[in-house]
C-alpha positions as CSV (number, residue, x, y, z in Angstrom):
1,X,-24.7,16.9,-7.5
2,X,-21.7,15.0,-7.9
3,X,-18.4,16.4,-6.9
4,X,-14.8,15.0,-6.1
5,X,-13.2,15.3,-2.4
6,X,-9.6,15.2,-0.8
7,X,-9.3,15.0,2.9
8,X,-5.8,15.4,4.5
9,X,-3.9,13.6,6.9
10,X,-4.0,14.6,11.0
11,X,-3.7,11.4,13.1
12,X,-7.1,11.5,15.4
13,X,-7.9,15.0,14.6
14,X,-9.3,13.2,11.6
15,X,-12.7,13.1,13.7
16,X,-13.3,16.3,12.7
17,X,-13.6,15.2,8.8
18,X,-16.6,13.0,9.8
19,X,-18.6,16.1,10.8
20,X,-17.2,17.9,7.6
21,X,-19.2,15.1,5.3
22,X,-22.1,15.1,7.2
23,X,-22.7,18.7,6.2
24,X,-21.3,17.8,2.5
25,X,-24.3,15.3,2.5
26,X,-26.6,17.5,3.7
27,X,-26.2,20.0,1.4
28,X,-27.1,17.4,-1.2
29,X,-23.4,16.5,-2.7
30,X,-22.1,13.1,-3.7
31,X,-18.2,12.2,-3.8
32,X,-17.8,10.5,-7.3
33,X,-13.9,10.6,-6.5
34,X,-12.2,10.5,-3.4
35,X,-8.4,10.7,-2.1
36,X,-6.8,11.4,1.1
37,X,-3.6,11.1,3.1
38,X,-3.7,9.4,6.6
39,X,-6.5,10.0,8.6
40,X,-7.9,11.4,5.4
41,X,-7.2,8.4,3.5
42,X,-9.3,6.2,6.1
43,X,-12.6,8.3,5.3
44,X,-11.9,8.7,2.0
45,X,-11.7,4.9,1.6
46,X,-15.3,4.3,3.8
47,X,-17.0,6.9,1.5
48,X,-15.5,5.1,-2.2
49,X,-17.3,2.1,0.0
50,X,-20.5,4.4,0.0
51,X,-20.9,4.3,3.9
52,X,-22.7,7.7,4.9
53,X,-21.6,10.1,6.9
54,X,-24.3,8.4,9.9
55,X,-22.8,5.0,9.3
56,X,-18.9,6.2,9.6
57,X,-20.6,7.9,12.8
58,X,-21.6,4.9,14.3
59,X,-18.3,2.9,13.4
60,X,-15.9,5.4,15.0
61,X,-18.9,5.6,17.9
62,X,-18.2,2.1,18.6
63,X,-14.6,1.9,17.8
64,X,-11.7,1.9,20.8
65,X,-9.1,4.0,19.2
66,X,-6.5,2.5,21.7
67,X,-6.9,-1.5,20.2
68,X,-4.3,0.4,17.2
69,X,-1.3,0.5,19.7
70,X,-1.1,-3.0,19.0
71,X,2.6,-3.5,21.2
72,X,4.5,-6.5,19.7
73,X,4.1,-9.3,22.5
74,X,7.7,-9.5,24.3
75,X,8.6,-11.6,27.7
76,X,10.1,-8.4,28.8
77,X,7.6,-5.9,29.5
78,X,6.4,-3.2,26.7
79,X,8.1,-0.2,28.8
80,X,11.4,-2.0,28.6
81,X,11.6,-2.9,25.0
82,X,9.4,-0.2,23.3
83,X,13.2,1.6,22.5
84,X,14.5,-1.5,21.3
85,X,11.8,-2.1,18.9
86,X,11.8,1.4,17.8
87,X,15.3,1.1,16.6
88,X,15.3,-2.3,15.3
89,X,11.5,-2.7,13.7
90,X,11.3,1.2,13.5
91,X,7.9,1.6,14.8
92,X,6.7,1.1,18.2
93,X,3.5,-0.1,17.2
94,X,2.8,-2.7,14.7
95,X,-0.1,-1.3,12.5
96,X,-1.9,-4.5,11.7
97,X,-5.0,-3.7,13.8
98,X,-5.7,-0.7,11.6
99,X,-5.4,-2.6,8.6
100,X,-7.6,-5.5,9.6
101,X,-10.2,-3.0,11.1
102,X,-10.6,-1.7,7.7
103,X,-10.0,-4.7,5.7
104,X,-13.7,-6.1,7.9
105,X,-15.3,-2.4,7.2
106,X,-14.4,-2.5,3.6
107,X,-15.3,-6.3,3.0
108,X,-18.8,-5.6,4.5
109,X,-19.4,-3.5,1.5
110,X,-17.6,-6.6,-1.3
111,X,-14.2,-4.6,-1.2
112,X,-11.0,-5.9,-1.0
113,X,-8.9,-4.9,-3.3
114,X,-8.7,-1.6,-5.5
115,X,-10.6,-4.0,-8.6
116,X,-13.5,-3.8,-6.5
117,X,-13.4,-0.3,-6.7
118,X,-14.6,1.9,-9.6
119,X,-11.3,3.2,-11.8
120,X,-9.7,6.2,-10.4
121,X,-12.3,6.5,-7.5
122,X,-9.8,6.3,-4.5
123,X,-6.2,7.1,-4.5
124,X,-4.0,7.7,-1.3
125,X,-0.9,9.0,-0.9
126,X,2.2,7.6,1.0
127,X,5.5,8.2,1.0
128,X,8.5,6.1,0.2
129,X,11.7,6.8,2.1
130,X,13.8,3.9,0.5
131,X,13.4,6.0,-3.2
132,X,12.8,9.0,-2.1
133,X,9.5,9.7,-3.3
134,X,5.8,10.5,-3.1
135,X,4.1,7.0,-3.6
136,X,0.3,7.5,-5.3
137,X,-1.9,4.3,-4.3
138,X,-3.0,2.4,-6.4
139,X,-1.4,4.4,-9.3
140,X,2.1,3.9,-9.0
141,X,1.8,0.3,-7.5
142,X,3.4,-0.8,-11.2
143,X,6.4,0.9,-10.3
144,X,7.3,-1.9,-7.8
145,X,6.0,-4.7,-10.1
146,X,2.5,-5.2,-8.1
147,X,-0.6,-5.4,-9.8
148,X,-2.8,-2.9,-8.6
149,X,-6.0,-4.7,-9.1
150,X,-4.7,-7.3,-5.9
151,X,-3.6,-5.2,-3.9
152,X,-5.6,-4.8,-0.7
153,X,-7.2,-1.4,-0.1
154,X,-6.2,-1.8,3.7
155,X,-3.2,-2.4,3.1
156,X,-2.8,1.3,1.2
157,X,-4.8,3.0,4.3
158,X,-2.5,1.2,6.3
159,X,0.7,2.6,4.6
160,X,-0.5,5.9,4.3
161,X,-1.1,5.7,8.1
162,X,1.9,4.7,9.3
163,X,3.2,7.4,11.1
164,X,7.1,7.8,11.4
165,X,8.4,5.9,14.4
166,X,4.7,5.5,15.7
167,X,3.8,2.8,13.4
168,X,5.8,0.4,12.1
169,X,6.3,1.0,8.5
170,X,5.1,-1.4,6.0
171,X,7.3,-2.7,3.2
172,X,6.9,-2.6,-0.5
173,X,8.9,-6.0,-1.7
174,X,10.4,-5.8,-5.4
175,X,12.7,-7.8,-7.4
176,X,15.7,-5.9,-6.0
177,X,15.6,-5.1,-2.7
178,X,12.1,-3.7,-0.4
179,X,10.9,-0.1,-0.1
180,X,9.9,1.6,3.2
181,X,6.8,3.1,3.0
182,X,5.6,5.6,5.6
183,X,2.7,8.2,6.0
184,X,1.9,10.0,2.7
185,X,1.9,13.3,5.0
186,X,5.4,13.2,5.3
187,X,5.4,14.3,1.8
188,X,2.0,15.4,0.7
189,X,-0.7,15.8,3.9
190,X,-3.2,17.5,1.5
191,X,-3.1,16.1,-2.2
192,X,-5.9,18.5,-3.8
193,X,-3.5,18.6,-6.7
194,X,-4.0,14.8,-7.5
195,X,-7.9,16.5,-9.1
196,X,-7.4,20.0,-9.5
197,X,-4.3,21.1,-11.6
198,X,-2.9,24.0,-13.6
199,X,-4.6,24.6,-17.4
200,X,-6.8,21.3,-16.7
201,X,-10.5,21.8,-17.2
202,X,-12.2,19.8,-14.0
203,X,-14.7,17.3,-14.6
204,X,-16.7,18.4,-11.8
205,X,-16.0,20.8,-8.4
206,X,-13.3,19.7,-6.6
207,X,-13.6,20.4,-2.9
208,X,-10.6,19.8,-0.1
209,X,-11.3,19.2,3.6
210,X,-8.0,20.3,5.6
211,X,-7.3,20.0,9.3
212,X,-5.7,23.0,10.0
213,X,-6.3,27.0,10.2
214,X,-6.4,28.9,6.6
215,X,-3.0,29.9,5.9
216,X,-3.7,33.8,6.2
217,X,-4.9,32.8,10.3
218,X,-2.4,30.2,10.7
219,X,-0.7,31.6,14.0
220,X,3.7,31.1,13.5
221,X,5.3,28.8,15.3
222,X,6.7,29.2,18.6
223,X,10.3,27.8,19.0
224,X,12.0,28.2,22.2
225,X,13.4,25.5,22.6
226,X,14.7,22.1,20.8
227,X,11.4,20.3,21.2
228,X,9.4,23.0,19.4
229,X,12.1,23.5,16.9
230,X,11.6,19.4,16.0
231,X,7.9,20.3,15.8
232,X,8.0,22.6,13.8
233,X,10.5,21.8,11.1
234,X,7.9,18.1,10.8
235,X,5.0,20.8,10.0
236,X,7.3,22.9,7.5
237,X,8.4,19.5,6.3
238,X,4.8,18.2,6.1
239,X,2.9,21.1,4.7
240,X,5.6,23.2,2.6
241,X,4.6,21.6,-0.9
242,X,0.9,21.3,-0.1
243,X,1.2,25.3,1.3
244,X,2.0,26.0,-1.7
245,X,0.1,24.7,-4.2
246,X,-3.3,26.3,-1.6
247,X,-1.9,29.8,-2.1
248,X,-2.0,29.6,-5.8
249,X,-5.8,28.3,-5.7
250,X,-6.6,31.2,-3.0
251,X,-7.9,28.5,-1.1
252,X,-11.6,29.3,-2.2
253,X,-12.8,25.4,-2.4
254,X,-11.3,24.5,1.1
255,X,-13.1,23.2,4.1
256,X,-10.1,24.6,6.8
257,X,-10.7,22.7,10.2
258,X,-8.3,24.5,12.7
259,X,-8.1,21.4,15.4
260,X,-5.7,23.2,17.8
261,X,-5.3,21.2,21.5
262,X,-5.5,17.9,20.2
263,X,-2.4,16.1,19.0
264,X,-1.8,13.8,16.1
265,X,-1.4,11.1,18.7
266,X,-3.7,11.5,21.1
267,X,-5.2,8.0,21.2
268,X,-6.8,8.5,24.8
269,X,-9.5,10.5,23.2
270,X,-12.3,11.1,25.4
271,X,-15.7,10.3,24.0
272,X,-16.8,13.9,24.7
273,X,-13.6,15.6,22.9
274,X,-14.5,13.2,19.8
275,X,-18.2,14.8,19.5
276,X,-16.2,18.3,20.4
277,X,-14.2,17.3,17.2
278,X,-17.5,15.7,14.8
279,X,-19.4,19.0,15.6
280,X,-16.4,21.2,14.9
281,X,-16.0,20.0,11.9
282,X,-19.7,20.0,10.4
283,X,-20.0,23.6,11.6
284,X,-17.0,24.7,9.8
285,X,-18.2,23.1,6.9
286,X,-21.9,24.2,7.2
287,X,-20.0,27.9,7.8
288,X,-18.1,27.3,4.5
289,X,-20.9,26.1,2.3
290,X,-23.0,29.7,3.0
291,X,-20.5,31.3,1.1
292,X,-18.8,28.3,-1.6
293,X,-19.9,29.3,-4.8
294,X,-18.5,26.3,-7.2
């Protein structure tokens, strides 16, 4: 049975998602569209390439998180300079080995642009900070005179990836001046809305794979300090409109992946806390499909 999927953004918590669409395919489902924001985007974008869930397995198996920090090569050592690159490239890693990771993954499968993709079958979501607005890839690539049918697909991943002051973000160069583009979570983390909207009869079932607890068991935050306070107003910031839109839908076609101890960041993943994080995630969605009725 076909369906459409939506994955949302969580740095390498994202592991967990790879479980979650091993149990989607073993329950006999196929994604006919996909979309995702950051570490949603990446899987969304290897399963529009029609790897399986066994194959994206054996990638990420194989795959050293850590050759991303990709440090811009300096006489002066990285420690010295990482501030000074921060404030004047406003990312402290470059974000080019992500992109070319993907761009080899994707061309294995004769993609490389979104006109090698079926119409409407991916779309990620990033976030322009020059405009001031949510930036749907490749939808709204007209809006900055670029043809979407050559623009790289790694290239999107990449800019929906780029998290703020983490990654350096990539620009979007028009006639008039260049647009910032940063992670699409900084605006919308979970875009379920971009296939399931108000008074708009569905196609097919929609169903959303989200890296966090359901928002009736999310615990509150805990500020004590200026530190937590910065925290949390990023996940207000990050999840407010998205929050939102899952109340209205009572949440009844969402995979929720609560992924608490690991941080958005945490590149020094053990092998063993990846598996935690595959398993976790197929066993949420294998709990999930005993009760989806769609």
């Amino acid at each position: 049975m076909y369906i459409d999927g939506v994955f949302s953004g969580g740095g390498i918590k994202g592991f967990a998602l790879i479980g979650a669409y091993e149990a989607v395919q073993n329950r006999g489902f196929q994604f006919k569209r996909v979309a995702g924001t950051s570490a949603g985007s990446i899987v969304a974008a290897l399963i529009a390439a029609r790897y399986t869930s066994e194959e994206i397995y054996q990638l990420v198996n194989e795959l050293d998180v850590k050759k991303f920090l990709d440090e811009r090569k300096t006489f002066i050592p990285f420690s010295v300079t990482k501030w000074l690159l921060l404030y004047w490239r406003l990312g402290l890693y470059k974000g080019l080995e992500l992109e070319n990771w993907m761009a080899e993954k994707l061309a294995s499968r004769g993609i490389n642009t979104f006109a090698d993709l079926p119409p409407q079958s991916l779309r990620v979501i990033a976030s322009d900070l020059t405009n001031g607005r949510l930036v749907v890839l490749p939808d709204d690539l007209g809006h900055y005179g670029i043809d979407p049918c050559s623009f790289p697909v790694s290239r999107a991943i990449r800019m929906s990836c780029s998290l703020p002051y983490f990654f350096e973000p990539v620009k979007l160069q028009t006639h008039s001046h260049s647009s910032v583009i940063v992670d699409g979570g900084v605006l919308s983390n979970f875009p379920m809305w971009l296939f399931d909207k108000e008074n708009v009869i569905k196609t097919r079932p929609v169903l959303g794979v989200k890296l966090s607890h359901n928002l009736s068991e999310r615990p509150p935050n805990k500020i004590s300090n200026a530190i937590q306070m910065y925290e949390a107003l990023f996940a207000t910031m990050k999840d407010a409109h998205d929050a939102r839109y899952i109340s209205r839908k009572h949440a009844q076609n969402i995979i929720f992946i609560p992924t608490d101890g690991v941080l958005t960041a945490e590149f020094n993943l053990t092998d063993q806390k990846k598996m935690d994080l595959l398993e976790h995630g197929r066993q949420c969605a294998e709990q999930f499909f005993g009760k989806w009725s769609y």
